[in-house]
C-alpha positions as CSV (number, residue, x, y, z in Angstrom):
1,X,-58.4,-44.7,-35.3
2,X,-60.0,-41.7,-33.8
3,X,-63.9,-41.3,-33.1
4,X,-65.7,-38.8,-31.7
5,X,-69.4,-37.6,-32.0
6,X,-71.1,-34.7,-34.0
7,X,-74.9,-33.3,-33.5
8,X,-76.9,-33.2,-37.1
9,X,-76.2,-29.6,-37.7
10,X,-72.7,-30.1,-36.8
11,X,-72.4,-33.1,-39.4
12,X,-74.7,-30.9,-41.7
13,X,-71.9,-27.9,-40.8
14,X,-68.9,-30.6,-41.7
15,X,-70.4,-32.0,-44.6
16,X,-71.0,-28.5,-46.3
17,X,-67.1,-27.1,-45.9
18,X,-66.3,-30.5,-46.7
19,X,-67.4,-30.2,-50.4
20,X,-66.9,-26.5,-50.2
21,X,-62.9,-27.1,-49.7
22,X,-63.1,-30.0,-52.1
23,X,-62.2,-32.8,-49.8
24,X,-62.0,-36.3,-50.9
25,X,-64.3,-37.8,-48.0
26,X,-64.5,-36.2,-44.0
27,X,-62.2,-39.0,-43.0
28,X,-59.4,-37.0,-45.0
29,X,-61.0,-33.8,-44.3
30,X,-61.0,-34.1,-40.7
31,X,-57.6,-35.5,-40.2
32,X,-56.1,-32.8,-42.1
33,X,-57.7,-30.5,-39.8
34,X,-56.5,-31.9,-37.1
35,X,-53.1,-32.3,-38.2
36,X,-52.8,-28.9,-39.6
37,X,-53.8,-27.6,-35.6
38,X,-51.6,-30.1,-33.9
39,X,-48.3,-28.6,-36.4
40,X,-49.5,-24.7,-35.7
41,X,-49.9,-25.4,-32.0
42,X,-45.9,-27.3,-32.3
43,X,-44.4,-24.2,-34.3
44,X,-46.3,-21.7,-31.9
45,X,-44.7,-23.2,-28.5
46,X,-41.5,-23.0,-30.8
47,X,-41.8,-19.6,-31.7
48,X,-42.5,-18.5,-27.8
49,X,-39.7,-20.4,-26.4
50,X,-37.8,-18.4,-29.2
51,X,-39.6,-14.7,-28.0
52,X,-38.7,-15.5,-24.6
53,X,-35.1,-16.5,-25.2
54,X,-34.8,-13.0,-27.2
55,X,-36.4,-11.2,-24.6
56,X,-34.3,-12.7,-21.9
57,X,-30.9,-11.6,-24.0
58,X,-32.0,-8.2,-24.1
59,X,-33.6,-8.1,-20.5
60,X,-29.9,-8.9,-19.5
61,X,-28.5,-6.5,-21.9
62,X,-30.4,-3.6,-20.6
63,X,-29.7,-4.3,-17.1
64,X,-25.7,-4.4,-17.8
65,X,-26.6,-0.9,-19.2
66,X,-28.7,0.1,-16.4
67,X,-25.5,-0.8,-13.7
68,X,-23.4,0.9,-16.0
69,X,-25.3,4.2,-16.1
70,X,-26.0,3.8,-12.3
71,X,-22.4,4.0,-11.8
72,X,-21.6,7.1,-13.9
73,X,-24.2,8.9,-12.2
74,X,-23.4,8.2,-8.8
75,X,-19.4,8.9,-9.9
76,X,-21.0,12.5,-11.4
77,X,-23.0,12.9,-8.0
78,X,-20.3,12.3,-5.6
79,X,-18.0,14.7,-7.2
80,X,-20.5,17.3,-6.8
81,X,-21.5,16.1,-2.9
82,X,-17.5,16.0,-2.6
83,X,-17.4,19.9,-4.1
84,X,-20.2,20.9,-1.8
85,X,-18.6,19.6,1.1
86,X,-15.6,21.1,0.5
87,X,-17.1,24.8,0.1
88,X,-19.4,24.3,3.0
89,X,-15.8,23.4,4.8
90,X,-14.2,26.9,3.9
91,X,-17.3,28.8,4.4
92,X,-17.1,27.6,8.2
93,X,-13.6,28.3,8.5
94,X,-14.4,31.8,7.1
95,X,-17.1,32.3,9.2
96,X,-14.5,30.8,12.7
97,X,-13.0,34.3,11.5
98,X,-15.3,36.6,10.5
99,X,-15.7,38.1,14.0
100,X,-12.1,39.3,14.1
101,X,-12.3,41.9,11.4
């Protein structure tokens, strides 16, 4: 048995939905309000432990993608810091002998 206490506009408040929604009595009226919240508030937790199970997945998902881009682009920048390198290389060794001509 659950009790709790309403002011007279409150009961004035309950009363009038009551007959508006066609309840039996408030005793039925009220514990189908309650139950009704407690099932919503169950199927809500549900629902965001489902969200955040998704959202983990693709959290993981992206950052397998993010590694795997990461590594293309440093493969694509080291050929081209290799390339540099190597033409800074000859123009030194061009320059060693450009005082000889």
């Amino acid at each position: 048995m659950v009790t709790f206490r309403l002011s007279t506009d409150e009961y004035d408040d309950l009363k009038r939905v009551c007959i508006e929604e066609g309840a039996r009595s408030i005793s039925d009226f009220a514990r189908a309000a309650v139950l009704y919240r407690v099932q919503t508030r169950s199927a809500n937790r549900a629902s965001l432990g489902d969200d955040l199970a998704t959202l983990s997945s693709r959290l993981e998902e992206l950052d397998g993608a993010l590694k795997d881009l990461s590594g293309r682009i440093a493969r694509v920048l080291g050929s081209a810091n290799e390339q540099r390198a190597a033409q800074q290389a000859g123009e030194l060794r061009e320059s060693d002998f450009s005082h000889l001509s």
